[in-house]
VMD Tcl script that draws the C-alpha trace (Angstrom):
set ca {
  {0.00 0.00 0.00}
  {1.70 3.00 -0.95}
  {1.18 6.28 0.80}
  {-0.06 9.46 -0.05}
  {1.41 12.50 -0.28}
  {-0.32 15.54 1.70}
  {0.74 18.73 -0.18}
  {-0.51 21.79 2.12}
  {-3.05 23.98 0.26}
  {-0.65 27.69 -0.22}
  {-2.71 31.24 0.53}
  {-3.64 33.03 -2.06}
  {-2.39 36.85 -2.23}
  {-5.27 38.98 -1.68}
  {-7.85 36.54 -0.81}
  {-9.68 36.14 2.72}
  {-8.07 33.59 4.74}
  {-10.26 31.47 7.70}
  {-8.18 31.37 10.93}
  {-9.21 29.33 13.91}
  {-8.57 31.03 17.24}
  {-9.04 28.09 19.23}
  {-6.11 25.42 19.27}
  {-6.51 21.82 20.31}
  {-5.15 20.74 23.58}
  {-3.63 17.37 23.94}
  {-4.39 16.23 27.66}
  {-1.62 16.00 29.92}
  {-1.04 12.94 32.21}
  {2.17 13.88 34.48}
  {4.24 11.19 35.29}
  {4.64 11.10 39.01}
  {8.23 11.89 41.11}
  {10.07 11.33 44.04}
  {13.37 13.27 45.12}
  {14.21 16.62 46.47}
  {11.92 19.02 45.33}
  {8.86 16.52 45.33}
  {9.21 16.12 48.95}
  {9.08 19.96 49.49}
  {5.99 20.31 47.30}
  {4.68 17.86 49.43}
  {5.84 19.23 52.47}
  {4.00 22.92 51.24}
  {0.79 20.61 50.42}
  {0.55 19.13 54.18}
  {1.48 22.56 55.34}
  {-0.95 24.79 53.63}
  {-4.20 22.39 54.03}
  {-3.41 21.91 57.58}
  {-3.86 25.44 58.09}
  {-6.92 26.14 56.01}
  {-8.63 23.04 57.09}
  {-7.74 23.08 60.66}
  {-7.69 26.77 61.09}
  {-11.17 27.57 61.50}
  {-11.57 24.72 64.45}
  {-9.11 26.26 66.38}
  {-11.05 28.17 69.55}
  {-9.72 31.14 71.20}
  {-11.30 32.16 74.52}
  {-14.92 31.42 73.81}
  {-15.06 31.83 70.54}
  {-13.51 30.49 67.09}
  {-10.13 32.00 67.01}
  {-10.17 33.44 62.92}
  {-13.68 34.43 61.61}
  {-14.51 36.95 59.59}
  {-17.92 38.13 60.66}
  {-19.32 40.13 58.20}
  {-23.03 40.34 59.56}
  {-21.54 42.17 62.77}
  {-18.76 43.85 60.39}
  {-15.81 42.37 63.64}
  {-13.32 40.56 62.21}
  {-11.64 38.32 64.93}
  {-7.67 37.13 64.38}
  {-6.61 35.18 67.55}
  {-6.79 37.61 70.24}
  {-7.12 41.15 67.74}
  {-10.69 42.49 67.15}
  {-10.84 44.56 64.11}
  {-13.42 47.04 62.62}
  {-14.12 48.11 59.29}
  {-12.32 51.19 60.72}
  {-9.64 48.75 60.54}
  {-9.03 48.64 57.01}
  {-5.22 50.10 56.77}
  {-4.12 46.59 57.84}
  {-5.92 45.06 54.98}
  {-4.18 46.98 52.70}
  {-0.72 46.75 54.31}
  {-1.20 42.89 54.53}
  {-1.83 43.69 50.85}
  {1.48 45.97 50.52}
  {3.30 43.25 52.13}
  {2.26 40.48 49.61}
  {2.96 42.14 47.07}
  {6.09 43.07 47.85}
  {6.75 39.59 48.97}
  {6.04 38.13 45.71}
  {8.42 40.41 44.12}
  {11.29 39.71 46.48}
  {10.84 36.00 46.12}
  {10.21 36.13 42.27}
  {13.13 38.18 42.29}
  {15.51 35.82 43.85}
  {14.08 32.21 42.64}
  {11.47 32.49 39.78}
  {8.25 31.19 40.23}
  {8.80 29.78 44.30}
  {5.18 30.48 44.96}
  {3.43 29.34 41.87}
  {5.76 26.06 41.91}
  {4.69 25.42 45.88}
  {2.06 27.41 47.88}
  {-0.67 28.51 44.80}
  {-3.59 26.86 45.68}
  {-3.82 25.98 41.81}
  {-0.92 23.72 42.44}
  {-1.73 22.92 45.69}
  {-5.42 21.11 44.58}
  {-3.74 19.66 41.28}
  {-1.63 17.77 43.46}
  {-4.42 16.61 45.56}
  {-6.29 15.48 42.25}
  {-3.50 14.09 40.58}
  {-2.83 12.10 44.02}
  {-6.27 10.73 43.69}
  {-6.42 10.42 40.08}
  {-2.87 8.32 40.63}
  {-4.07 6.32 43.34}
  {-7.48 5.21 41.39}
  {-6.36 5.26 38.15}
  {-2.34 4.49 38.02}
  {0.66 6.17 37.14}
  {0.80 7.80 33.54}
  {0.92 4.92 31.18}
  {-2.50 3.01 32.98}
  {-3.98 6.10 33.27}
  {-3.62 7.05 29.32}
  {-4.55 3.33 28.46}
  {-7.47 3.84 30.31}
  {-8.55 7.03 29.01}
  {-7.67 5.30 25.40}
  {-10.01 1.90 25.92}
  {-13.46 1.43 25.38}
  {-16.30 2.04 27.48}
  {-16.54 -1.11 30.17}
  {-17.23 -1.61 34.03}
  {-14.14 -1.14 35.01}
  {-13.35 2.05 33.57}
  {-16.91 3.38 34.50}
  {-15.81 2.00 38.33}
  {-12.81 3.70 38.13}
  {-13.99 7.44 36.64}
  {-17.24 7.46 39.04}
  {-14.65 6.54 42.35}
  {-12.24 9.39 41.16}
  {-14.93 11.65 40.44}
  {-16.65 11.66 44.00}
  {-13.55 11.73 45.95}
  {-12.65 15.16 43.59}
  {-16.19 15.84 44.16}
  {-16.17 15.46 48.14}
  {-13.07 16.82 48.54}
  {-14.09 19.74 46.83}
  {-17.18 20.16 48.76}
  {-15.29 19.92 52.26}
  {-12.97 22.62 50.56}
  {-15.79 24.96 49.86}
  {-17.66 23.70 53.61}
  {-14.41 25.13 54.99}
  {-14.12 28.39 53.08}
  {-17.47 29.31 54.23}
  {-16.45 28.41 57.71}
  {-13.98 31.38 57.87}
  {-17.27 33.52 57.41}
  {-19.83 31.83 59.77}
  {-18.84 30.18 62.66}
  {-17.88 26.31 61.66}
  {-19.77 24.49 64.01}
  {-23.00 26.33 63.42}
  {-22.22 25.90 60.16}
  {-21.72 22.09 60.72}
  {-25.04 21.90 62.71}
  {-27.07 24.00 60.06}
  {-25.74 21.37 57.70}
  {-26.81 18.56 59.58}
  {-30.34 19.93 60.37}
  {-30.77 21.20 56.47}
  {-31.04 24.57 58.23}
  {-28.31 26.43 55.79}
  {-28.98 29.77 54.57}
  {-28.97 30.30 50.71}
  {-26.33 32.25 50.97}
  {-24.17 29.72 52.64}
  {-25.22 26.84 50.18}
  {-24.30 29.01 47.22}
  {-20.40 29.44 48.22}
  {-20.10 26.09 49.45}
  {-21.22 25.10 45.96}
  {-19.47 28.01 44.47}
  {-16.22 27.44 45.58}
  {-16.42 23.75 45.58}
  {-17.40 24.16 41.71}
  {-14.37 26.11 40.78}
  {-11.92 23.65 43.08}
  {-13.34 21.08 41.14}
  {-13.14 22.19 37.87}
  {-9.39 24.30 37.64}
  {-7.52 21.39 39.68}
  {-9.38 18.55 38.21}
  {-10.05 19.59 34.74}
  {-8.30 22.85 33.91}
  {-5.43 22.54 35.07}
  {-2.14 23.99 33.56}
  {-4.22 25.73 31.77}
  {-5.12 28.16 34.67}
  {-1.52 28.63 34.99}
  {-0.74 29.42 31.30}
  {-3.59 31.08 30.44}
  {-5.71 32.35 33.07}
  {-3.06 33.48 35.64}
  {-1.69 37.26 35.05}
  {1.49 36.40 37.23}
  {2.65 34.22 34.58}
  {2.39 36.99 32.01}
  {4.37 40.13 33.77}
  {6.61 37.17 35.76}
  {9.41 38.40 33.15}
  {9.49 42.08 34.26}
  {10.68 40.75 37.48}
  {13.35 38.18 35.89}
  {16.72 38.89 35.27}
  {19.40 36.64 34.30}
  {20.82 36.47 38.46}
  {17.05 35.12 39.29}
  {17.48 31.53 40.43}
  {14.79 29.44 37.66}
  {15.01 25.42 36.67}
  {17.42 26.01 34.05}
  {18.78 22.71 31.26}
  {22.64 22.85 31.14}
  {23.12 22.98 27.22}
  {26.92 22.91 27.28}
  {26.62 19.96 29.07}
  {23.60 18.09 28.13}
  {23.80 18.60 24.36}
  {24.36 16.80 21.69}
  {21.74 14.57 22.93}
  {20.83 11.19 21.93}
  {20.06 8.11 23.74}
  {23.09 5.19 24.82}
  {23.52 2.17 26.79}
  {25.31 2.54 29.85}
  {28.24 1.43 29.48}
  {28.84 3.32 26.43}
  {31.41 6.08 25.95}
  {29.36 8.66 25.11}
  {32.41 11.59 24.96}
  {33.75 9.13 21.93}
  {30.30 9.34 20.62}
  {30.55 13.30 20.04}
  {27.24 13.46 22.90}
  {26.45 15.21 25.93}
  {25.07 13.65 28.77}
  {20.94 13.90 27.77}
  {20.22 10.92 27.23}
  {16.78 12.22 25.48}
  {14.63 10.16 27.19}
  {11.75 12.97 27.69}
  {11.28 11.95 31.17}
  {11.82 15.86 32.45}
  {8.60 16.18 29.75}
  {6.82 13.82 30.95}
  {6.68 15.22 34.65}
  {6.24 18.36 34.09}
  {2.92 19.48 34.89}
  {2.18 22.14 32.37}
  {3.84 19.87 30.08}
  {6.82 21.91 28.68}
  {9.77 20.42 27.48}
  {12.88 22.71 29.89}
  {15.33 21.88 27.33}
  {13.79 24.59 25.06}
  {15.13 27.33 27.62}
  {13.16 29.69 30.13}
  {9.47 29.56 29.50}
  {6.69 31.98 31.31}
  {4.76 28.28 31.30}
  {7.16 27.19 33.65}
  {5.73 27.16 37.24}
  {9.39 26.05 39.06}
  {7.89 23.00 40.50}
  {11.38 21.40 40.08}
  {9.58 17.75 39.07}
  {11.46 18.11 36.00}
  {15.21 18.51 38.07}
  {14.38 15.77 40.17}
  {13.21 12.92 37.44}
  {16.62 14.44 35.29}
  {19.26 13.10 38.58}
  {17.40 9.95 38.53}
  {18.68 9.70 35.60}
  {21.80 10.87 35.55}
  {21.96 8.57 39.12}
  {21.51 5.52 36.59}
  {23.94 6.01 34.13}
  {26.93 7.53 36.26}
  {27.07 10.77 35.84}
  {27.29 14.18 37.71}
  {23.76 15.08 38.61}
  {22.62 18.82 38.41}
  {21.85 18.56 34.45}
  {18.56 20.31 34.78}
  {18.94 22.17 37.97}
  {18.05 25.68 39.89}
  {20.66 28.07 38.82}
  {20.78 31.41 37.25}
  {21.20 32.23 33.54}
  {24.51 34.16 33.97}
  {25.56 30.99 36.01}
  {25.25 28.21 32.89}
  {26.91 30.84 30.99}
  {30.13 31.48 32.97}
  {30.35 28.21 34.97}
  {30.22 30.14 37.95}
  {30.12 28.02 41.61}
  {27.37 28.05 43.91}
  {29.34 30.98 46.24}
  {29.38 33.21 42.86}
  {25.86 32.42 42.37}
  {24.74 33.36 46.11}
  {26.91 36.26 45.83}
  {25.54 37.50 42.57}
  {21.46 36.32 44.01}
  {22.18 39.46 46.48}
  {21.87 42.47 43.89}
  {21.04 45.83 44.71}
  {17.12 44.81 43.29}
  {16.89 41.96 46.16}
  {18.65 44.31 49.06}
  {16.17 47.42 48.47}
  {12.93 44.41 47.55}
  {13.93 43.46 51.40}
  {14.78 46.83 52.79}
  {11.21 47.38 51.92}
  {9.48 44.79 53.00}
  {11.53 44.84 56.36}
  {10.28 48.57 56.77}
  {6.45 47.90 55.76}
  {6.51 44.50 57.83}
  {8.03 46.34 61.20}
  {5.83 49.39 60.55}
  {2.35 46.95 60.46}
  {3.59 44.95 63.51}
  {4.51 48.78 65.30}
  {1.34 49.60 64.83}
  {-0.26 46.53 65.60}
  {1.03 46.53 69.40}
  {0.41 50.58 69.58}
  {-3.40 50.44 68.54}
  {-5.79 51.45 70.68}
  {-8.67 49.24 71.50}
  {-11.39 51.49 71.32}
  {-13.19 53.29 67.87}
  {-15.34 56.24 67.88}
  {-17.29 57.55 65.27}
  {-19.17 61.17 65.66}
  {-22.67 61.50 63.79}
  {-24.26 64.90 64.42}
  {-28.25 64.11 64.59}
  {-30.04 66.08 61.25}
  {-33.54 66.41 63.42}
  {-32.21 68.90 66.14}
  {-28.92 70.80 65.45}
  {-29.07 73.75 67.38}
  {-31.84 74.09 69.96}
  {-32.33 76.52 73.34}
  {-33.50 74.04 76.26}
  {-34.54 75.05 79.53}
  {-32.52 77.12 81.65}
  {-31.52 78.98 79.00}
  {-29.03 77.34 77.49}
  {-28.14 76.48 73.82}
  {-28.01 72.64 73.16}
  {-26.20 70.25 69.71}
  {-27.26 66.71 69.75}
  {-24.92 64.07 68.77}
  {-24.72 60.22 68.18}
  {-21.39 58.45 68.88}
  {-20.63 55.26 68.05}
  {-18.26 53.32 70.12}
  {-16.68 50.39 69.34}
  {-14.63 47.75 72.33}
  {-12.48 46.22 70.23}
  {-11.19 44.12 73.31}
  {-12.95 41.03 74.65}
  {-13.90 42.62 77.87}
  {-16.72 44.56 78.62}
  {-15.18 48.47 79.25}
  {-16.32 51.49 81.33}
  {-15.73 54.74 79.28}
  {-16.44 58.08 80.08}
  {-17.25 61.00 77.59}
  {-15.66 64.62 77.74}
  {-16.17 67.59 75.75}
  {-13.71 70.65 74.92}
  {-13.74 73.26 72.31}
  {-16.01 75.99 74.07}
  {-15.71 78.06 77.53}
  {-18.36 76.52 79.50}
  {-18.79 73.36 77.25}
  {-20.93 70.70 79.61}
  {-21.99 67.03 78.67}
  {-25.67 67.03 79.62}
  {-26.31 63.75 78.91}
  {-24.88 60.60 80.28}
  {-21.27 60.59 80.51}
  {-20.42 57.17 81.46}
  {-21.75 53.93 79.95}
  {-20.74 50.79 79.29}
  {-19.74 48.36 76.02}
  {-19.70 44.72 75.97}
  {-17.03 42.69 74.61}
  {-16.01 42.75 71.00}
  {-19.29 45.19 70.78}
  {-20.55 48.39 69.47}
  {-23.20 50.55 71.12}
  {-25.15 53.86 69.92}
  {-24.63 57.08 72.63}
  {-26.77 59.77 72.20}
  {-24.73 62.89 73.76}
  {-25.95 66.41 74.55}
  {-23.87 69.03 74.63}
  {-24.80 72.48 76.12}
  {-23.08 75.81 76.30}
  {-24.78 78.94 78.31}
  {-27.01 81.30 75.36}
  {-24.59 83.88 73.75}
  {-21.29 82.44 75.44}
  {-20.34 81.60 71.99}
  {-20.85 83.87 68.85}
  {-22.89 82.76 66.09}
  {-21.56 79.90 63.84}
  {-19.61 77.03 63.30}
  {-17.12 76.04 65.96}
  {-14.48 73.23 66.56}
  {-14.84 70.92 69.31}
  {-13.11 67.95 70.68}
  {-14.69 64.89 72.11}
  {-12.67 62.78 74.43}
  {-13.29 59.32 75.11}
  {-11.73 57.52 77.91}
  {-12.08 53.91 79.73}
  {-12.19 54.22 83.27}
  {-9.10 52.57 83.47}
  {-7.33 55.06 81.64}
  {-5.83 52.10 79.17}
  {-7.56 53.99 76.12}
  {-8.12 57.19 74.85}
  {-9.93 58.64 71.65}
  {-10.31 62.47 70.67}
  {-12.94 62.87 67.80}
  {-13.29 66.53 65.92}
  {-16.89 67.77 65.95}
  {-18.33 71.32 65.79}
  {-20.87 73.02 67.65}
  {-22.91 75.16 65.58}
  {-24.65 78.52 66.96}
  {-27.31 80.13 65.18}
  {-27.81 83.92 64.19}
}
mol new
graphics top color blue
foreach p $ca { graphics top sphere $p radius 0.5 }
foreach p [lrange $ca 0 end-1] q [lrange $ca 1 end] { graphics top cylinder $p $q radius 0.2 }
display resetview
């Protein structure tokens, strides 16, 4: 049978040409890994789901030690009580990230997309399962390859509700960060969940479901903006999974005891293993690419390898660009990883990070916010004097119940009619209507600044709010 020759149809100058803006993509079935950087990945895995799933069960006093409660708009961290007052630590948290994920992009590439992104984190989980039901990469592309039969529809359905109830208890616990866990567990148990609840459950079980079991790499290559401005942060002293070309190449495969300097080779043996672990499926040989996520799977299949047929491991390796290029020793590399760029990166971050924590252990516990009340803002009561109405709301953002007392200053003659002392519950905010009064024409007519001064009886907080008194003409 002879075969035919395919002769690709050539464009025609001029003429409308049909372009498809969707490409194929081949499935990828990762080939699993042991070594080095598989046990760290590992070790990040057990790390990071200890702390999301075991977080919210901690308890702290008498109550669950992180919740966000957005109903009552408290936000409890251990033993801080924050208000959305509070909302310059969210962003510094924010400033500190960021400049976090420069610093460590900075010095080693992609550390947290390769280790701590929950995208990896939940593709490893899957793939665990998927390994686990299905087999390692060969048994699980047979069986993606054979016909429909009982055993294949035993083994899909198993994978599928373990990704399924794994994705649920993911979603159970996100929730659980908003409403307190083991109401959330009894509502849950007695059907009693609101709407609200059931929809992020579902929600965010849905999309742990679908990017780690079915998306995949692609949420990294596509979806993921880090991996697109990655390379404004790169230069060639950033430590990335690097393939040494001066040594690996000419490549071409050899038995081991062959001489394979006589053979005019380098030590890759081509056996596409580093391919066939990599998870977004790249092949690292090709040089830096922004799909790589610096997992390391690919360093740690290469010096099994090289383990097997003699030689030097470190083939495929983390190293800088400049370092392949000059040969330089791991010193020269560590010396050349601390650059000016790194130094100020940390400087930074030191600066921000002692600045949050400074202000962290200076805050004062107590919040006040001054509403002037729109039915009655200037009035003459009796005994002749001329009265401003006010609403103050103060928040205890301790978990003690606190005595405060309420001073006014701003005006000769500037009295607190109302009641100056009162009390706040724990963790809670309360409504004071205050009266201030001043004696009739002590003041001229108009606007004027006062001061109110809030105080706990035990003289551990203070709070001076700016208010004005107005006169009329």
């Amino acid at each position: 049978m002879t075969r035919r020759k395919v002769i690709p149809i050539q464009p025609v100058p001029g003429e409308p040409q049909e372009v498809s803006l969707y490409a194929a993509q081949e499935k990828i079935y990762p080939r699993s890994v042991s070594g080095f950087f598989s046990r760290w990945r590992w070790a990040m895995v057990v790390l990071t789901q200890l702390v999301f799933y075991g977080l919210p069960w901690l308890e702290w006093g008498q109550r669950q030690a992180v919740l966000f409660d957005l109903a009552s708009r408290r936000f409890y961290i251990f033993g801080l009580v924050l208000y959305p007052q509070d909302f310059i630590y969210l962003t510094g948290l924010l400033v500190i990230s960021a400049l976090s994920l420069f610093l460590f992009t900075a010095v080693a590439g992609r550390l947290w997309c390769g280790y701590a992104c929950p995208q990896t984190v939940y593709t490893e989980i899957f793939l665990w399962i998927e390994r686990h039901v299905e087999g390692d990469r060969s048994a699980r592309m047979r069986l993606d390859g054979a016909p429909f039969s009982l055993e294949k529809l035993v083994k899909k359905w198993t994978k599928h509700f373990l990704w399924i109830s794994v994705a649920l208890w993911t979603g159970f616990t996100f929730v659980g960060y908003f409403t307190p866990i083991k109401e959330l567990g009894m509502e849950f148990l007695q059907t009693r969940m609101s709407s609200w609840e059931v929809f992020w459950v579902f929600f965010y079980g849905f999309a742990t479901y679908g990017n780690a079991g079915f998306m995949r790499e692609q949420v990294c290559k596509y979806m993921c903006p880090y991996a697109r401005f990655q390379s404004a942060m790169f230069d060639k002293d950033t430590l990335i999974v690097s393939y040494d070309e001066g040594r690996g190449e000419p490549r071409g495969p050899r038995s081991r005891s062959a001489d394979y300097v006589a053979k005019g080779l380098g030590t890759c043996v081509d056996c596409t293993l580093c391919v066939q672990v990599c998870p977004t499926g790249i092949d690292i040989r090709d040089g830096l690419q922004y799909e790589c996520i610096g997992c390391g799977a690919c360093a740690d299949v290469c010096d099994t390898v090289m383990d097997k047929m003699g030689y030097p491991r470190g083939l495929v390796r983390y190293t800088t660009q400049n370092a392949v290029a000059r040969g330089w020793t791991r010193p020269q590399i560590l010396r050349h990883v601390l650059r000016p760029r790194v130094l100020l990166y940390s400087a930074i971050l030191g600066a921000v990070c002692l600045a949050m924590l400074a202000s962290l252990i200076l805050r004062t516990p107590l919040k006040v916010d001054v509403v002037r009340d729109r039915a009655a803002l200037s009035r003459i009561v009796d005994g002749g004097r001329l009265e401003n109405v006010y609403r103050l709301q103060v928040m205890n953002a301790t978990e003690e119940p606190q005595h405060y007392r309420i001073t006014a200053t701003g005006l000769d003659g500037l009295t607190v009619a109302s009641e100056a002392e009162f009390t706040v519950g724990p963790a809670q905010s309360r409504w004071v209507p205050v009266r201030l009064q001043i004696a009739y024409g002590a003041a001229a007519p108009g606007s004027h600044p006062i001061r109110f001064n809030i105080d706990d009886t035990d003289g551990n907080a203070h709070v001076s709010e700016k208010s004005v008194f107005l006169v009329p003409r």
